[in-house]
CHARMM internal coordinates of N, CA and C (Angstrom, degrees):
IC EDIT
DIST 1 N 1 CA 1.4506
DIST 1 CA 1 C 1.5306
ANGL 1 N 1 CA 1 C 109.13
DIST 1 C 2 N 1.2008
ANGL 1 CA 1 C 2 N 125.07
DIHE 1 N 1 CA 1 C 2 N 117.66
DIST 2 N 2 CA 1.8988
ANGL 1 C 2 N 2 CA 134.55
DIHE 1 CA 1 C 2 N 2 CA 145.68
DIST 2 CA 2 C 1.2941
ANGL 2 N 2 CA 2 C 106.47
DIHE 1 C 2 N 2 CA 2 C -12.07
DIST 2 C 3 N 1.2855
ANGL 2 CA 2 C 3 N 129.76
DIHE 2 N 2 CA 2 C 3 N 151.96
DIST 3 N 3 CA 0.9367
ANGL 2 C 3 N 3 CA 131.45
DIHE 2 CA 2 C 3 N 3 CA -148.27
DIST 3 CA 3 C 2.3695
ANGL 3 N 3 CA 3 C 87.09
DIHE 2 C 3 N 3 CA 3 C -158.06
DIST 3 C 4 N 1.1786
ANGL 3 CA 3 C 4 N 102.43
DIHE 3 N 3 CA 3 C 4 N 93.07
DIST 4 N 4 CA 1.5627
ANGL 3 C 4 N 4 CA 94.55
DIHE 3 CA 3 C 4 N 4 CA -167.79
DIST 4 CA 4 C 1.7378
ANGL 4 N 4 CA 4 C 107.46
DIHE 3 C 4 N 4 CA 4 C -64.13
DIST 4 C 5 N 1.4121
ANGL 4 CA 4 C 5 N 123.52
DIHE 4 N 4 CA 4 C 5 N 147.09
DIST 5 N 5 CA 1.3979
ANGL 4 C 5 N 5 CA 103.10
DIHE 4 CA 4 C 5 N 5 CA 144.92
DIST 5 CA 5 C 1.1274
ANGL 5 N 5 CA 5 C 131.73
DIHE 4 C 5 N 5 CA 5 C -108.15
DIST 5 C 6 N 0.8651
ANGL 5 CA 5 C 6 N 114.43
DIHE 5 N 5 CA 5 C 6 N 41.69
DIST 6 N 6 CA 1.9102
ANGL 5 C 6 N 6 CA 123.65
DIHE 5 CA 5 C 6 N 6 CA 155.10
DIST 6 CA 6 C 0.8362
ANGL 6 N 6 CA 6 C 130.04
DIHE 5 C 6 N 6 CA 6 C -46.29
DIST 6 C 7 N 1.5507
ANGL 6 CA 6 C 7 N 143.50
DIHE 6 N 6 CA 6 C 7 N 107.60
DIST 7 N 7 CA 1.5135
ANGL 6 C 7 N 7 CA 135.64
DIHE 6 CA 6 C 7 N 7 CA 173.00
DIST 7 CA 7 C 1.1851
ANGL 7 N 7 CA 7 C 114.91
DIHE 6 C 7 N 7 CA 7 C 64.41
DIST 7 C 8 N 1.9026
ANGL 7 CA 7 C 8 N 100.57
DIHE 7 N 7 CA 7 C 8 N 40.09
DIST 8 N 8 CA 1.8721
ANGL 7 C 8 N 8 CA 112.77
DIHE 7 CA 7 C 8 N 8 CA 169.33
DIST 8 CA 8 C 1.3299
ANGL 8 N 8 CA 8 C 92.79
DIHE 7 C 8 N 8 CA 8 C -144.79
DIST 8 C 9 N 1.4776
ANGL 8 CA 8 C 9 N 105.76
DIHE 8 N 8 CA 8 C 9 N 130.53
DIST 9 N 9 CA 1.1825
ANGL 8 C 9 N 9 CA 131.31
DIHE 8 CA 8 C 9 N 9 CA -178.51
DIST 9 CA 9 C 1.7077
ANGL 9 N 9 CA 9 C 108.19
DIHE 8 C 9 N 9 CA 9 C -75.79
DIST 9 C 10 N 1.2677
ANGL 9 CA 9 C 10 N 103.09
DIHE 9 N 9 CA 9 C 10 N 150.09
DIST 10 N 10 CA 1.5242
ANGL 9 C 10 N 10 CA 100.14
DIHE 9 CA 9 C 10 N 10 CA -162.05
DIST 10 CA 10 C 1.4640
ANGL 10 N 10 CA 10 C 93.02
DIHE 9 C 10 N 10 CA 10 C -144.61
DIST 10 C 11 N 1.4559
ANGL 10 CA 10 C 11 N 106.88
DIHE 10 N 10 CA 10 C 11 N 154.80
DIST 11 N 11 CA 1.2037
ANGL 10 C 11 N 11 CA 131.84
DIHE 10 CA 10 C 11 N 11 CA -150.73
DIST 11 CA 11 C 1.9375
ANGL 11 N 11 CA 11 C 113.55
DIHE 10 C 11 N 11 CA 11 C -115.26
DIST 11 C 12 N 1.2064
ANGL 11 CA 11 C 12 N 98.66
DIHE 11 N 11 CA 11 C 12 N 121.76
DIST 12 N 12 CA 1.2084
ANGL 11 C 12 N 12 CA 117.42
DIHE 11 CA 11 C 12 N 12 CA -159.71
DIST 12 CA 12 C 1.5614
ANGL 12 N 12 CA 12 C 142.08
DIHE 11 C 12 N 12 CA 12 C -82.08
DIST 12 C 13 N 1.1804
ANGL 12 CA 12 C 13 N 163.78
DIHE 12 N 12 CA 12 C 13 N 75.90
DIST 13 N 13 CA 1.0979
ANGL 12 C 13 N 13 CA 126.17
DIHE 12 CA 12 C 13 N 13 CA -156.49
DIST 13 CA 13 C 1.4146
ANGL 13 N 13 CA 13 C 108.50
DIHE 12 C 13 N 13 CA 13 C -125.52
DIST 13 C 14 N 1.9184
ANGL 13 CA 13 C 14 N 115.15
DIHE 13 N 13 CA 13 C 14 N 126.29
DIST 14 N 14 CA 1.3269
ANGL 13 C 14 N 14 CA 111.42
DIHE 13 CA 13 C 14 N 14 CA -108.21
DIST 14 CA 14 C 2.0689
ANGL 14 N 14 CA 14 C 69.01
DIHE 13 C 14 N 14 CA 14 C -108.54
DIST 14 C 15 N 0.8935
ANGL 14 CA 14 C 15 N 134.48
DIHE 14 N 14 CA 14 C 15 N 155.90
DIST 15 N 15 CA 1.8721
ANGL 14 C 15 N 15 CA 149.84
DIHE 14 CA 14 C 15 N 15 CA 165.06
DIST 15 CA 15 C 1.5611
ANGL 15 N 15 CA 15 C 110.61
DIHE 14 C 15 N 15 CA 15 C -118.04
DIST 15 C 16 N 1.6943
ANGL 15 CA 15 C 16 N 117.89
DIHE 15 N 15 CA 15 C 16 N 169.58
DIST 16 N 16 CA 0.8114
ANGL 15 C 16 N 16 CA 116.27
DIHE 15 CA 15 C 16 N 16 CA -169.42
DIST 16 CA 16 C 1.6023
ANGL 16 N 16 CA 16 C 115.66
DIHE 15 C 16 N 16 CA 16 C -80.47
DIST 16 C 17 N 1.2075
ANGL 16 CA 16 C 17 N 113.87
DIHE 16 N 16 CA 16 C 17 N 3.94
DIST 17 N 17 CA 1.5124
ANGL 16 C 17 N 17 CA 119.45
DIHE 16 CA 16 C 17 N 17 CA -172.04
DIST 17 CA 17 C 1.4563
ANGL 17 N 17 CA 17 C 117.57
DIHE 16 C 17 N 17 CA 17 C -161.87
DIST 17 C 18 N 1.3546
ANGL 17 CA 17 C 18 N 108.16
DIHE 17 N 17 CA 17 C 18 N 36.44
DIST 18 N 18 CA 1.3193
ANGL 17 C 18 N 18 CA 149.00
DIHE 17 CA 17 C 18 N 18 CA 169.48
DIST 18 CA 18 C 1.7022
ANGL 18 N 18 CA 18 C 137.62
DIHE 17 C 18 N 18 CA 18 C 134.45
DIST 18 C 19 N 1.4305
ANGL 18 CA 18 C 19 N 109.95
DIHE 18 N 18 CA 18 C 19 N -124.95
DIST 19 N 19 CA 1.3777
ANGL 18 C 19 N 19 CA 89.96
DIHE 18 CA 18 C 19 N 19 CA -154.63
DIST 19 CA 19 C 2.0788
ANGL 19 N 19 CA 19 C 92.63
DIHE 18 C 19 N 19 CA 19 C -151.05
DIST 19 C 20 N 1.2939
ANGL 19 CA 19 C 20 N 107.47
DIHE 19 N 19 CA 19 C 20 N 145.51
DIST 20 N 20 CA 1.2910
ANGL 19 C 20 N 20 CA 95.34
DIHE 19 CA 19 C 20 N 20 CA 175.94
DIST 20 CA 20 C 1.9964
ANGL 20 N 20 CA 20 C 97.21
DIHE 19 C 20 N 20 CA 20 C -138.32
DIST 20 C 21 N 0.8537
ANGL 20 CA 20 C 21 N 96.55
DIHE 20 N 20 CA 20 C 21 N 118.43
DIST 21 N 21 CA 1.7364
ANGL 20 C 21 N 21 CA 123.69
DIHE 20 CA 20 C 21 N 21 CA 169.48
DIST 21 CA 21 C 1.2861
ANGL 21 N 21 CA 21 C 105.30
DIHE 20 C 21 N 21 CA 21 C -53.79
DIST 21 C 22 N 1.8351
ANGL 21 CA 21 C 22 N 114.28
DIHE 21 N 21 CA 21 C 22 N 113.95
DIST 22 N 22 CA 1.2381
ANGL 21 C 22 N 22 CA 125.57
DIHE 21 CA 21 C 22 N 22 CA -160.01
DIST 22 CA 22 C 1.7849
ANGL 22 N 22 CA 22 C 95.25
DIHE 21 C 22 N 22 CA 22 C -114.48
DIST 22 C 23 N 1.6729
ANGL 22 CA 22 C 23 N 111.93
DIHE 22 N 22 CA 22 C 23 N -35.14
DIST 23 N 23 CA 1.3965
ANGL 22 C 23 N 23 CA 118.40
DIHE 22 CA 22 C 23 N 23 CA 165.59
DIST 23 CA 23 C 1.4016
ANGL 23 N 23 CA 23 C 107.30
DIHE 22 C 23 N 23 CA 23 C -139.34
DIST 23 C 24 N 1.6644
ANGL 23 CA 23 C 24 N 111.95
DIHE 23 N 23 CA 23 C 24 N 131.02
DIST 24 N 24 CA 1.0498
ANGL 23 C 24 N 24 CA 122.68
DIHE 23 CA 23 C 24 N 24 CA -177.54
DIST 24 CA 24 C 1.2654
ANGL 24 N 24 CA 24 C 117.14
DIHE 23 C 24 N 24 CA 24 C -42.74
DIST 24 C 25 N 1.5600
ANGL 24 CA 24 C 25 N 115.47
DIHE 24 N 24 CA 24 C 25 N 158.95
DIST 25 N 25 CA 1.7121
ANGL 24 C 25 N 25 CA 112.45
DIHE 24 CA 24 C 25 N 25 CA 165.28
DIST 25 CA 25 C 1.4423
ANGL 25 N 25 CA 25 C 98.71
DIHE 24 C 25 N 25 CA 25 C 151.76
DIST 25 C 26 N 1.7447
ANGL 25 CA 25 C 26 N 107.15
DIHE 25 N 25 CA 25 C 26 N 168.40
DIST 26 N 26 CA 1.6997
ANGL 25 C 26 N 26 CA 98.30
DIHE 25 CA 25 C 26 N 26 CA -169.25
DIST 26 CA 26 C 1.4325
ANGL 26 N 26 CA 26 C 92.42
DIHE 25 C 26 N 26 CA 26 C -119.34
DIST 26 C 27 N 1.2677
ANGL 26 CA 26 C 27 N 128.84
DIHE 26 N 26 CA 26 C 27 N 56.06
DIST 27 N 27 CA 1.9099
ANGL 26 C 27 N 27 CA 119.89
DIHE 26 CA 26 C 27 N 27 CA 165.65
DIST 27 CA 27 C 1.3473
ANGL 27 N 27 CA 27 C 86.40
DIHE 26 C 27 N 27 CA 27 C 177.63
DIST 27 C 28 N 1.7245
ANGL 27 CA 27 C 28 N 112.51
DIHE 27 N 27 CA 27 C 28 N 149.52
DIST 28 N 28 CA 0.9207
ANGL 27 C 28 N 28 CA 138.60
DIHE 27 CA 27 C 28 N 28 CA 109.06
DIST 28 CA 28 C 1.2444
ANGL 28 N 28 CA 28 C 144.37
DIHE 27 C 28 N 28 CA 28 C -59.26
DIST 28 C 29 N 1.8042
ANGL 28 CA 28 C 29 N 135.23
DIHE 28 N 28 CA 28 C 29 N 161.59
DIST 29 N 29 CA 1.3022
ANGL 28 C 29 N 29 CA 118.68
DIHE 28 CA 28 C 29 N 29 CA 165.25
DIST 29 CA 29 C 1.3784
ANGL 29 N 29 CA 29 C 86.42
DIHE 28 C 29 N 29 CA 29 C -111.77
DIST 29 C 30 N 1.8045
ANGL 29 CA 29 C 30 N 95.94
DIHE 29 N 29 CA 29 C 30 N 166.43
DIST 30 N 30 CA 1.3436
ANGL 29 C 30 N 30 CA 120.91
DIHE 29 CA 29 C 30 N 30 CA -177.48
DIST 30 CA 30 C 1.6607
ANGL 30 N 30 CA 30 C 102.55
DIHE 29 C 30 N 30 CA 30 C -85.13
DIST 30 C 31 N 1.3891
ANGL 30 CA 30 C 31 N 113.86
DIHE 30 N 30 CA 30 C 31 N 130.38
DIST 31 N 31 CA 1.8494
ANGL 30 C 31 N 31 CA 114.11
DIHE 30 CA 30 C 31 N 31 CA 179.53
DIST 31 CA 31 C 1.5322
ANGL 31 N 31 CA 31 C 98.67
DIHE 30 C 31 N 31 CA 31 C -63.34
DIST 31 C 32 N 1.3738
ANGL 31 CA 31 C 32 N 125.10
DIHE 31 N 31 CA 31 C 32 N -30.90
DIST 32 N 32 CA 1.8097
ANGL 31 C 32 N 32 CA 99.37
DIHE 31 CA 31 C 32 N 32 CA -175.62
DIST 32 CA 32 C 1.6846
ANGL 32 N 32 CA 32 C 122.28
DIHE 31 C 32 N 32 CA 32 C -110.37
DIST 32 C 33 N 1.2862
ANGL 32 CA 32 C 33 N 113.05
DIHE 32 N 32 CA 32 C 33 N -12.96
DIST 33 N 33 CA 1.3527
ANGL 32 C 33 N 33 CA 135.58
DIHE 32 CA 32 C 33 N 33 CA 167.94
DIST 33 CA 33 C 1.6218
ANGL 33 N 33 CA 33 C 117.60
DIHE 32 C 33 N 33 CA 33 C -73.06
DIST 33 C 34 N 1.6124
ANGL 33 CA 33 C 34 N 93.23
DIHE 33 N 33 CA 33 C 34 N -59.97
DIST 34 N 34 CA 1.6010
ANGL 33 C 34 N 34 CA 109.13
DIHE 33 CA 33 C 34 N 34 CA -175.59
DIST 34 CA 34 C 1.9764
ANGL 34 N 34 CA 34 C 96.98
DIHE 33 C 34 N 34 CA 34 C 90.12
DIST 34 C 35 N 1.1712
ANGL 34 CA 34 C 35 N 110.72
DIHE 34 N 34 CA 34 C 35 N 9.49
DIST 35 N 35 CA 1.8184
ANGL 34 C 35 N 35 CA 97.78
DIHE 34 CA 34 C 35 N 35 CA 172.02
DIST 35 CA 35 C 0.8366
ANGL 35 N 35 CA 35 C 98.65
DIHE 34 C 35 N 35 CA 35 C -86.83
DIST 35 C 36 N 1.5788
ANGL 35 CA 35 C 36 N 107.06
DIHE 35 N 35 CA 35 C 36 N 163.98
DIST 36 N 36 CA 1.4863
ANGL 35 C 36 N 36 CA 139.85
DIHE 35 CA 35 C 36 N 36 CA 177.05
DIST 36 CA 36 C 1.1555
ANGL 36 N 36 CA 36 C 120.52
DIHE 35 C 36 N 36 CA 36 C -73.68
DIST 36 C 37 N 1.2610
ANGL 36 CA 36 C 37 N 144.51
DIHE 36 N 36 CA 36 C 37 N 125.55
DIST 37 N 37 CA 1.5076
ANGL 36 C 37 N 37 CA 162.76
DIHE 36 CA 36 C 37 N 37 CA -139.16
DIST 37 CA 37 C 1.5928
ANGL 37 N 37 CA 37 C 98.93
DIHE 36 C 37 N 37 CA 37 C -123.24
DIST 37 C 38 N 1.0252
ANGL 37 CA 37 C 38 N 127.28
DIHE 37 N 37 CA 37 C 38 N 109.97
DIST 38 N 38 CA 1.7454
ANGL 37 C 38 N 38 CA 110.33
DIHE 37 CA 37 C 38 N 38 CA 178.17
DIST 38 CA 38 C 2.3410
ANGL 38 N 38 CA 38 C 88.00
DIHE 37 C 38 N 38 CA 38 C -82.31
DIST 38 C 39 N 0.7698
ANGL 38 CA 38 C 39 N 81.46
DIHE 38 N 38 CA 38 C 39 N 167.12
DIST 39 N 39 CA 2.2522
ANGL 38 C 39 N 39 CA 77.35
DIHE 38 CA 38 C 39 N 39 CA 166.58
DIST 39 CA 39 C 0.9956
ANGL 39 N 39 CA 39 C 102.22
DIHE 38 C 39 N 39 CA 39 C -75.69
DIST 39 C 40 N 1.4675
ANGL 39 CA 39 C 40 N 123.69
DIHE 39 N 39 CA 39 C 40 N -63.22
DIST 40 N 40 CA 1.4178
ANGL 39 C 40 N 40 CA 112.44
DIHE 39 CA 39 C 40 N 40 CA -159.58
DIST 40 CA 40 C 1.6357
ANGL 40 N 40 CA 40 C 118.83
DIHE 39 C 40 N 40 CA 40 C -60.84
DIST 40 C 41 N 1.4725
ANGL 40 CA 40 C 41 N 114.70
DIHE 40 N 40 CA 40 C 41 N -7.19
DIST 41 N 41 CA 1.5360
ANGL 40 C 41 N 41 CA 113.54
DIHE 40 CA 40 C 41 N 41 CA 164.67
DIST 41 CA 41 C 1.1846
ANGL 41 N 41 CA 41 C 118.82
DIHE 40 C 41 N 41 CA 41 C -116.34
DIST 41 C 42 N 1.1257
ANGL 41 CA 41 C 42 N 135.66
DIHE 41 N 41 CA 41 C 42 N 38.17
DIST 42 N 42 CA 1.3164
ANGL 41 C 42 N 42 CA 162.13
DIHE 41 CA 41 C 42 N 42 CA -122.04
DIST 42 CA 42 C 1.9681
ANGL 42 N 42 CA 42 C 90.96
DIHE 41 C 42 N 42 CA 42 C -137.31
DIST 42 C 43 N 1.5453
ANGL 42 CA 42 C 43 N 115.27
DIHE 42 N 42 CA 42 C 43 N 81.93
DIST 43 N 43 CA 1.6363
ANGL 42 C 43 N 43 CA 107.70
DIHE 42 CA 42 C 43 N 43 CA 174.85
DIST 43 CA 43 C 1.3835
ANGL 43 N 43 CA 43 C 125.60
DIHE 42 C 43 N 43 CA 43 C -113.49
DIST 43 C 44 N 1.3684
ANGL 43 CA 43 C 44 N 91.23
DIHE 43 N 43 CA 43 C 44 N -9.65
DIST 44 N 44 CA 1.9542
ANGL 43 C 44 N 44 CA 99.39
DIHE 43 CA 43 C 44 N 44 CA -163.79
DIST 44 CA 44 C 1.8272
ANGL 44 N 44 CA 44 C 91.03
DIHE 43 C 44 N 44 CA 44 C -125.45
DIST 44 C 45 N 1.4024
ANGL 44 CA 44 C 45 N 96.70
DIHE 44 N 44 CA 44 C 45 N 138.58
DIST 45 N 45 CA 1.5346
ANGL 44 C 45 N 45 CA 109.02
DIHE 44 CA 44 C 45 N 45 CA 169.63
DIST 45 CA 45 C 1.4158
ANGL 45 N 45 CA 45 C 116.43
DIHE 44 C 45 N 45 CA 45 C -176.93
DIST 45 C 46 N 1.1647
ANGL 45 CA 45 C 46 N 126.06
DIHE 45 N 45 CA 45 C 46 N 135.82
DIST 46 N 46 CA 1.9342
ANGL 45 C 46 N 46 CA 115.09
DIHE 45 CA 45 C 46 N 46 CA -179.69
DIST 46 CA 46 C 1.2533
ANGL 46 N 46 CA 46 C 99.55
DIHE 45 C 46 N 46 CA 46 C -96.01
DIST 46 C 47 N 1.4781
ANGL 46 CA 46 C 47 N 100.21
DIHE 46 N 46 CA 46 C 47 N 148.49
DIST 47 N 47 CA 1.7465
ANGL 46 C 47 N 47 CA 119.94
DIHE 46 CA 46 C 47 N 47 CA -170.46
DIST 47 CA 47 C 1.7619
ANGL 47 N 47 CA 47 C 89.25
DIHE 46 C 47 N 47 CA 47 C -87.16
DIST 47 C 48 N 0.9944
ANGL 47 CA 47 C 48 N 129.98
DIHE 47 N 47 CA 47 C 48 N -46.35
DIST 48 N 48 CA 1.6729
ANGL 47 C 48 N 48 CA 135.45
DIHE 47 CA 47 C 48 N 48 CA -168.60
DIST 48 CA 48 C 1.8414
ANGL 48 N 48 CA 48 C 103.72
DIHE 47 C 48 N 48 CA 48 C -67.86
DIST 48 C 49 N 1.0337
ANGL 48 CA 48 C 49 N 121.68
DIHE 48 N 48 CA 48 C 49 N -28.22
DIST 49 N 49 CA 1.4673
ANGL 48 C 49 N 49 CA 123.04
DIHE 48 CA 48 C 49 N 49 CA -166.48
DIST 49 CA 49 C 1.7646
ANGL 49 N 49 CA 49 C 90.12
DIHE 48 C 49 N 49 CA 49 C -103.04
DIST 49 C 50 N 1.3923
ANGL 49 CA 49 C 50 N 111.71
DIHE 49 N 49 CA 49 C 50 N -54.09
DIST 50 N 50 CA 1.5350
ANGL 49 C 50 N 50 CA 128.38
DIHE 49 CA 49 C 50 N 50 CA -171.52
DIST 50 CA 50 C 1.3694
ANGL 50 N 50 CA 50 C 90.72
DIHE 49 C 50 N 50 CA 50 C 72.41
DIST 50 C 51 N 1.1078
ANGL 50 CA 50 C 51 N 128.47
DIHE 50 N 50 CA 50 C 51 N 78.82
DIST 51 N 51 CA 1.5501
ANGL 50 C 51 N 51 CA 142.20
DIHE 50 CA 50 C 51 N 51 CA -178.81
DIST 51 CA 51 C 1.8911
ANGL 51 N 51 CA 51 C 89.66
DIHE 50 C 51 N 51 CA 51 C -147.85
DIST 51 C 52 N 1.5862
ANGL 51 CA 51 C 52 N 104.76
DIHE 51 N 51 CA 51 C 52 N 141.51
DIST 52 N 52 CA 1.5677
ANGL 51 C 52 N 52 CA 104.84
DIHE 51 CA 51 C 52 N 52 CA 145.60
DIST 52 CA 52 C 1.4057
ANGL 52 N 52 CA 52 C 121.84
DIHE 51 C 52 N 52 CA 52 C -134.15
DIST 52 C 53 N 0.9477
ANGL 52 CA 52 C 53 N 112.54
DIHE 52 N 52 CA 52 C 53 N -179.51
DIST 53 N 53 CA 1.7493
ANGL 52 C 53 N 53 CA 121.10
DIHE 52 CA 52 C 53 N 53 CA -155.71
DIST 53 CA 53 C 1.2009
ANGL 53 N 53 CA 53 C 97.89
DIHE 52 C 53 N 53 CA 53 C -144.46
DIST 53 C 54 N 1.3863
ANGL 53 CA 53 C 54 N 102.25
DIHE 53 N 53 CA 53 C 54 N 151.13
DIST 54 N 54 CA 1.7167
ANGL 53 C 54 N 54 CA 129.20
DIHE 53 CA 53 C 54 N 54 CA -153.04
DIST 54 CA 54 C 1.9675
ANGL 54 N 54 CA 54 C 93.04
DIHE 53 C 54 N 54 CA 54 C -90.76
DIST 54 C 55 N 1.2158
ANGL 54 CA 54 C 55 N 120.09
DIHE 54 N 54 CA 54 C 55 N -15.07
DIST 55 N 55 CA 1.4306
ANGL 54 C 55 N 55 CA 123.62
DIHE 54 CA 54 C 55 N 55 CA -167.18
DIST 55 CA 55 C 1.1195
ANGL 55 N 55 CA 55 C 134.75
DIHE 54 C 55 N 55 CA 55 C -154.57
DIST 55 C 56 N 1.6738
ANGL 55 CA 55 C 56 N 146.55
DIHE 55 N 55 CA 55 C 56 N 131.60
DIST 56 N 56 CA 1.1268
ANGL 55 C 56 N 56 CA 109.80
DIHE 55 CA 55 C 56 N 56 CA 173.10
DIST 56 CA 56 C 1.0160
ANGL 56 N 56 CA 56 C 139.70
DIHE 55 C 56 N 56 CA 56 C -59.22
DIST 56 C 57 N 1.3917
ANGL 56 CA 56 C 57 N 124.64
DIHE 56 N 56 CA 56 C 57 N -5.15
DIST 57 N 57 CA 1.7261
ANGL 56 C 57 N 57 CA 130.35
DIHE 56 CA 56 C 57 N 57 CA -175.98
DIST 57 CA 57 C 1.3580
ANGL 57 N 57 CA 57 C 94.98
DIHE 56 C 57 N 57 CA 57 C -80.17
DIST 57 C 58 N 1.4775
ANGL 57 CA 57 C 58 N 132.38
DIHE 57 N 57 CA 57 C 58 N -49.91
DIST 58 N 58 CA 1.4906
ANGL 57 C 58 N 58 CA 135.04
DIHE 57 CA 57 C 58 N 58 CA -131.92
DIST 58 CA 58 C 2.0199
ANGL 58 N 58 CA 58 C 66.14
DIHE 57 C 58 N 58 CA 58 C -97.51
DIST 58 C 59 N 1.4397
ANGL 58 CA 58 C 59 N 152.39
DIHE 58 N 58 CA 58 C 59 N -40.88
DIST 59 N 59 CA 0.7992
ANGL 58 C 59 N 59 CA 124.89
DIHE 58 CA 58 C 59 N 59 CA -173.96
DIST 59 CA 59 C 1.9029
ANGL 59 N 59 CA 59 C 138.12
DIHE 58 C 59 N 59 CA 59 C -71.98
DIST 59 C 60 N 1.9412
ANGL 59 CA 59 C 60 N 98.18
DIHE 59 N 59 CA 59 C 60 N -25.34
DIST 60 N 60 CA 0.8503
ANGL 59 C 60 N 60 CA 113.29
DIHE 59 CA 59 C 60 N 60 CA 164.25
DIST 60 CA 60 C 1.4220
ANGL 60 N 60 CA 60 C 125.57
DIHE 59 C 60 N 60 CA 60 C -78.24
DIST 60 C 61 N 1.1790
ANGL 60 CA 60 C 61 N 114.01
DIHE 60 N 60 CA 60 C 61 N 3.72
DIST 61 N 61 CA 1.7706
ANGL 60 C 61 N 61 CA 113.65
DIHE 60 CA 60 C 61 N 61 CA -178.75
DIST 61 CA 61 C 1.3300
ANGL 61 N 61 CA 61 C 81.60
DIHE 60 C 61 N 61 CA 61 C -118.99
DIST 61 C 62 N 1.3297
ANGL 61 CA 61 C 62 N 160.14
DIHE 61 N 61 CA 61 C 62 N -52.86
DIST 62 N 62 CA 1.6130
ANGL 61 C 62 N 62 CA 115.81
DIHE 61 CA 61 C 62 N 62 CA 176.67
DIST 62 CA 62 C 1.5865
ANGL 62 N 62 CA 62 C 118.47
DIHE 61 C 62 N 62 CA 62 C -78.14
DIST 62 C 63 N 0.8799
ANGL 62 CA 62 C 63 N 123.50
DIHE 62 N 62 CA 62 C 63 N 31.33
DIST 63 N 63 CA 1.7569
ANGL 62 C 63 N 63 CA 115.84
DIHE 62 CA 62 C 63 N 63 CA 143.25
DIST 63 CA 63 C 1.2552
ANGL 63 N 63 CA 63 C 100.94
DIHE 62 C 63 N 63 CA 63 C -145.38
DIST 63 C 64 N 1.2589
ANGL 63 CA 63 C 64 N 121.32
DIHE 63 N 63 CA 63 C 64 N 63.83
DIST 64 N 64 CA 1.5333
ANGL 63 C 64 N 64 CA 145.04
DIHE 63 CA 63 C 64 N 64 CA 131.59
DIST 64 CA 64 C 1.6871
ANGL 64 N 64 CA 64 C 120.69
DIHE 63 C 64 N 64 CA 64 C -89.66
DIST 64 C 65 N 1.3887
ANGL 64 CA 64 C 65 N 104.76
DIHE 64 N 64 CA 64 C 65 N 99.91
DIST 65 N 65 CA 1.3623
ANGL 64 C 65 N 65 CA 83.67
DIHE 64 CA 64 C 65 N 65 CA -171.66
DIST 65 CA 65 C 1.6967
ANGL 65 N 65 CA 65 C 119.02
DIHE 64 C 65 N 65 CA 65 C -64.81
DIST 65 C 66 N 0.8802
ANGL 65 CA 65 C 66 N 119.54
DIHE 65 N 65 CA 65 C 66 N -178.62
DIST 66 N 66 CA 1.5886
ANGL 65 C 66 N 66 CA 141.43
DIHE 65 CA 65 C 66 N 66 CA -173.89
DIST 66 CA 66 C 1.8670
ANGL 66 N 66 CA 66 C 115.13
DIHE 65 C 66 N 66 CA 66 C -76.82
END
COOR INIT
IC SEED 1 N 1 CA 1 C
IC BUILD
């Protein structure tokens, strides 16, 4: 039996010039928001944290330091 990935979060491992899918699925969440990432809109993420973010703002204010 198929196994859909719809509305399963999938697991990431994020490079400097993209991204390679370690467990299937069609979204990420964002590490500081917590929204849902579909992949295919999936632009902002740090390779050092391996976290991604729903935005560039929400990405540039967590590696802003304090």
């Amino acid at each position: 039996m198929l196994m859909s990935n719809s509305d399963r979060t999938a697991r990431l491992h994020y490079m400097a010039n993209g991204f390679r899918v370690l467990a299937s699925g069609d979204h990420v969440v964002c590490a500081v928001s917590g929204e849902r990432i579909l992949l295919d809109e999936l632009r902002y993420w740090s390779v050092a944290r391996q976290e991604a973010y729903a935005s560039a703002a929400i990405a540039t204010a967590a590696m802003t330091p304090e």
